[in-house]
N, C-alpha and C positions, 0 to 999 in steps of 0.2 A: 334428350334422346331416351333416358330411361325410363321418360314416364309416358312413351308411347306406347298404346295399346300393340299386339299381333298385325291388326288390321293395320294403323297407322306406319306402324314400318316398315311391312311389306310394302304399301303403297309407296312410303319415302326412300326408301332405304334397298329394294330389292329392286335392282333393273328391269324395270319393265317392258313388258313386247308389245302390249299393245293398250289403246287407251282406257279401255274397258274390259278387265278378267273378269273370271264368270266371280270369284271373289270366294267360295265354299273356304272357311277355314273348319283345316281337319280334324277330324279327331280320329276315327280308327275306317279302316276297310275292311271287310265281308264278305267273301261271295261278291254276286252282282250289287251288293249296296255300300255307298258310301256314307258316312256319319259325321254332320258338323260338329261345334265345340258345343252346340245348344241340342246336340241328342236326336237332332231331323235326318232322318234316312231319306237317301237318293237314289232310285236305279241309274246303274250304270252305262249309260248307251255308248259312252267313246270310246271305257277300257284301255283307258291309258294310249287313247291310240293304237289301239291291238295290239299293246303289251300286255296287259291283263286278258287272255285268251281264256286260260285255266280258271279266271277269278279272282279276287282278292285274298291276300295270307291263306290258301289251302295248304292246311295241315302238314302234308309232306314235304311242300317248298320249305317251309319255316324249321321241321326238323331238321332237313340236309341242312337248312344255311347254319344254324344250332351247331351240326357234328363238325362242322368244316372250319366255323371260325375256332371254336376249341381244339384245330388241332393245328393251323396256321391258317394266314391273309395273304399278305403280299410278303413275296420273299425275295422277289428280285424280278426285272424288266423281263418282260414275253420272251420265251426261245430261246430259255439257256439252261431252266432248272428241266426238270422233267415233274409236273405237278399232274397227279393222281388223277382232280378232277377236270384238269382240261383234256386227260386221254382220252379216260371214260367216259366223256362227254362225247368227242371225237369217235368215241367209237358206238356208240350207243346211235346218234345222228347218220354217220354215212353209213351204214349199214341199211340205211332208209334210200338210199339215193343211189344211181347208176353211177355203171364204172369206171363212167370220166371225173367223177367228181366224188375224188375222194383224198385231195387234199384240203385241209381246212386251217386259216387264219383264223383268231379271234382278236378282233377287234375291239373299242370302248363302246363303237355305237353303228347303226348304219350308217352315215354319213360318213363313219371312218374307212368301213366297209367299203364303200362306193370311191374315196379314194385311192385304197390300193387296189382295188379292180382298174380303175384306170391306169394306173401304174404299174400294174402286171401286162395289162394289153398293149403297153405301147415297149414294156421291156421285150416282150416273145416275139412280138410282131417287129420291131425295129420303126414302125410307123406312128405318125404322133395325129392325125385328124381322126374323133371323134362324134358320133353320130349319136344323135341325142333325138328327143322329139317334145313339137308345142305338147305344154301341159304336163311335162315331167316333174317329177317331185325325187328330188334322190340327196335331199339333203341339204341341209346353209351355210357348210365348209364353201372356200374361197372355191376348191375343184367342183363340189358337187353343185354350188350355186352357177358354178359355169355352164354346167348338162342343164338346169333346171329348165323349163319349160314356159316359163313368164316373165317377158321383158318389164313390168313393173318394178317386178321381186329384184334383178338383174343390174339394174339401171342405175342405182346407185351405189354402185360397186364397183366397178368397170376404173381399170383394164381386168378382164376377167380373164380365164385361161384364150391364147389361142389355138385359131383351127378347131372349132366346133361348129358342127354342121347344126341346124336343128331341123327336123323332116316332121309333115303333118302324120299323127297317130291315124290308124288305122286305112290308110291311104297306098293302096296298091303301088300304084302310079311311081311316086315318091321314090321306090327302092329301088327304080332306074337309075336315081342321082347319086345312089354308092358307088364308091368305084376304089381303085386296089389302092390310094391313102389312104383308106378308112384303116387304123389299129383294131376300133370295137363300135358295137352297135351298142349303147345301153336304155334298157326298155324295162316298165313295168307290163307285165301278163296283164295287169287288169290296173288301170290309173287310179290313184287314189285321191289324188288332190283335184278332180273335176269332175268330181260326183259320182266317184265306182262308174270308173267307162271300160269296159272288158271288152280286150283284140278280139278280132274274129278269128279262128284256126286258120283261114287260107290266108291271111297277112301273115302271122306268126310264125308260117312254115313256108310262106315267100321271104321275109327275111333270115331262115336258116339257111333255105338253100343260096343266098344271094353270101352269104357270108361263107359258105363252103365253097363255095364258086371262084372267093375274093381272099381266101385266109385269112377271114376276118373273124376277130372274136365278137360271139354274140354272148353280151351281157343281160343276164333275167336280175332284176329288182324285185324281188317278194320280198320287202322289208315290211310291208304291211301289208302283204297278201298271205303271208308264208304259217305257218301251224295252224293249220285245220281253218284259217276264216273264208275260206271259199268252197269248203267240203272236204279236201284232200289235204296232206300235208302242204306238198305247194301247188300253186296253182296250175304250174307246168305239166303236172299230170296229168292232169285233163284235155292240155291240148295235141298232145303227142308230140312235143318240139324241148330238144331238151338243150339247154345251153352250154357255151362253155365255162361260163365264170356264174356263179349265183353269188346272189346279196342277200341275207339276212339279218335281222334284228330284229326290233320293237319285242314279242313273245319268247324270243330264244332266249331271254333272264331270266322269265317265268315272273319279272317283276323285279329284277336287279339291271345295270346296265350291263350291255353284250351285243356286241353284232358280229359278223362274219363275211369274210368272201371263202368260196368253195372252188377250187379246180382239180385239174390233175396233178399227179405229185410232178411229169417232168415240167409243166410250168409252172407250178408252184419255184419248183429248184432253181428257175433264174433268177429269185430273191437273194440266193445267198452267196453270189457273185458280182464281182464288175459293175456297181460295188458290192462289198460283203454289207450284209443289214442292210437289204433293198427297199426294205421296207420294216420300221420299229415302234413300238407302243410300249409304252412304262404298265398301263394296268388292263390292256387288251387281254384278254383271256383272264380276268382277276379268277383265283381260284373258288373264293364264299359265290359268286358270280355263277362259274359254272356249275359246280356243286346245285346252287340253284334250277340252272337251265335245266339240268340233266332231272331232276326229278319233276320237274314241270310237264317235261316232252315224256314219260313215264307217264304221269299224269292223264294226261293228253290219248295217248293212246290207250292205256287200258278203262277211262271212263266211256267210250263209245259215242262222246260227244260230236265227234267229226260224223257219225252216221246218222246224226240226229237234223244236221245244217241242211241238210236240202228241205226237209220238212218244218222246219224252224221259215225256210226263207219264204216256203208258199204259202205258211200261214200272215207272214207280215206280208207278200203281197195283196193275198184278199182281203184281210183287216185292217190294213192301213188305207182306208180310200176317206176324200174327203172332195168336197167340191173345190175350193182350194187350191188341194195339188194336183198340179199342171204337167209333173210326169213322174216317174220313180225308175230311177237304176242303179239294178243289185248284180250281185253275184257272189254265193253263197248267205251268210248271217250278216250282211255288208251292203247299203244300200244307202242311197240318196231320196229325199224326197224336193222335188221342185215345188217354189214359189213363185208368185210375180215378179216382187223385188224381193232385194235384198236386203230392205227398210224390211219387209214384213218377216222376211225369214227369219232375220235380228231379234226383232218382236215374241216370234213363237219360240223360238231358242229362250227366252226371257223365261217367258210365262211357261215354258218344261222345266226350267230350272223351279220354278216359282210355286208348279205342280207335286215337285219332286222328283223328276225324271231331269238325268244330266245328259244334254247334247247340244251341237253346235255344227259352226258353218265349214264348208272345206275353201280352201285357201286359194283355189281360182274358179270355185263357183261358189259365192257368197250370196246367192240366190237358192242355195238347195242346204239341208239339216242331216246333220250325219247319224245312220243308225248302225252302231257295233256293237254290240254289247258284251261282254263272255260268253264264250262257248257254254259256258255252263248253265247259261240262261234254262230256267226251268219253263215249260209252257204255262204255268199260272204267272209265273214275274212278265213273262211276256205279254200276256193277255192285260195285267195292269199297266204295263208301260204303254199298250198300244192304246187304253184306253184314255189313260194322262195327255197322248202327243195330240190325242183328238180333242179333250178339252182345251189343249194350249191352242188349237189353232184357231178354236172359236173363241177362243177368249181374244184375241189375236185380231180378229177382224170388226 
């Protein structure tokens, strides 16, 4: 074993997800570029999955995490100490957001997130059915794989939660089949795993009013919508629908783990009754964690990056054309581009890697290439990534 290379042991030795990772072993991250062990720089198109919003190690993240770990880490399980940087975090965050939603969980991850949001919805409400929709992404927890959106993914898992509905996205009609079991609606503003598909405002605010109508809580997922990748902090703002429970993560670390559900404090307060600890996490809200988020979302706001996204996103609509792609959709710095198959998507994913530009396929459209990059994308790093995704795809065909 110990005379396995990096490479060799990952491949044996680390659990693997799927049969082919993109394989980059690291050596340091930058800004929008990443750096092998052989010194080859990559632009960043996935960004950790819009965790990296701000970028790679900027400056301020790495001081906070510096001042935090020198003065403690983990001192004891979520919601007993009173720790510095998850108030100030707490308070720096809702201060952003309206004035039902200003209680705040922290959680390890989204996906932990999306668990106690269901678990909150079904303690206030007293109701246990679930409305979920095809094509959701909310996680691979045992609960959140229940809400997900693709019986593939699903199927070999089962018995999964029951009483989950799953209703077609963006589909008027549909929200006729709520009715007063439902506990929660949970929905992504804008899908991420089927190729950035953004609701239209008259569904979004057909299902608030059907959930006001029904005492139903409407749950928003901007775990990978959420700091600035759509233009706004969350995407919600845009549509004028505001929910009762939000999910955050992926960028709320700033590049550490963290995620979040958001309510009001009186439904937050049925967590800590009947039972007491309704809901508990050992390193949810870890303090170098938030410490991080909190100067990341600092970050974030005072670089002017979010006023930069709508312009960033019409310059990669009009310069991303190829005869090739077959369609593109975005919403904000976040876009899909369509292929034939999903052999050739595969392919150009290859040969961006192979260009030096890092991106890849989404997880129920393995026919489209995911474009995210950091917010911090400069318009020159953009202009050479857009010019690399067009060499990959002729190289490609």
């Amino acid at each position: 074993m110990s005379r396995l290379n990096n490479r060799q042991f990952f491949l044996q030795h680390l659990a693997q997800t799927s049969p082919k990772p993109i394989g980059i072993e690291v050596e340091r991250a930058e800004g929008v570029h990443i750096y092998d062990t052989e010194g080859t720089a990559y632009i960043d198109l996935i960004a950790g999955f819009s965790v990296c919003n701000i970028g790679h190690s900027h400056p301020k993240v790495i001081a906070a995490i510096e001042q935090q770990i020198k003065q403690y880490m983990h001192v004891i399980v979520y919601g007993e100490f009173i720790q510095s940087p998850q108030v100030q975090y707490a308070k720096s965050l809702l201060s952003l957001l309206p004035e039902n939603l200003q209680s705040i969980y922290f959680t390890n991850s989204g996906a932990e997130a999306a668990e106690g949001a269901m678990k909150l919805a079904k303690r206030v409400t007293k109701r246990t059915r679930i409305v979920a929709f095809d094509g959701a992404y909310h996680g691979s927890t045992q609960g959140a794989l229940s809400v997900m959106g693709d019986e593939y993914f699903r199927n070999a898992y089962r018995p999964l939660l029951p009483d989950i509905m799953h209703l077609r996205y963006n589909h008027l009609e549909d929200i006729e089949l709520i009715d007063h079991h439902v506990a929660c609606v949970i929905v992504e503003p804008v899908q991420a795993e089927t190729g950035v598909t953004a609701a239209s405002a008259a569904w979004l605010k057909a299902l608030r009013a059907k959930c006001d109508a029904l005492c139903i809580l409407l749950i928003f997922d901007e775990i990978q919508s959420g700091f600035g990748r759509t233009g706004t902090l969350f995407a919600f703002e845009q549509y004028g629908v505001v929910p009762d429970i939000l999910l955050t993560g992926k960028a709320l670390g700033a590049g550490l783990p963290l995620g979040a559900f958001i309510s009001s404090p009186a439904m937050m307060g049925t967590l800590t009754y009947d039972p007491v600890l309704g809901h508990i996490t050992t390193f949810g809200g870890n303090p170098v964690s938030c410490a991080a988020g909190k100067a990341g979302l600092e970050v974030l706001l005072e670089s002017g990056w979010m006023d930069e996204v709508k312009m960033k996103e019409t310059y990669l609509v009009e310069t991303l054309t190829h005869s090739a792609i077959i369609n593109k959709q975005y919403k904000g710095l976040w876009m899909s581009l369509q292929f034939a198959t999903p052999e050739l998507t595969k392919k150009i994913a290859a040969n961006c890697v192979a260009n030096g530009v890092i991106t890849d396929w989404f997880l129920f459209a393995e026919d489209r290439i995911r474009i995210a990059p950091p917010l911090s994308i400069t318009m020159e790093e953009l202009a050479i990534a857009v010019q690399k995704i067009k060499e990959s795809i002729q190289d490609s065909l």
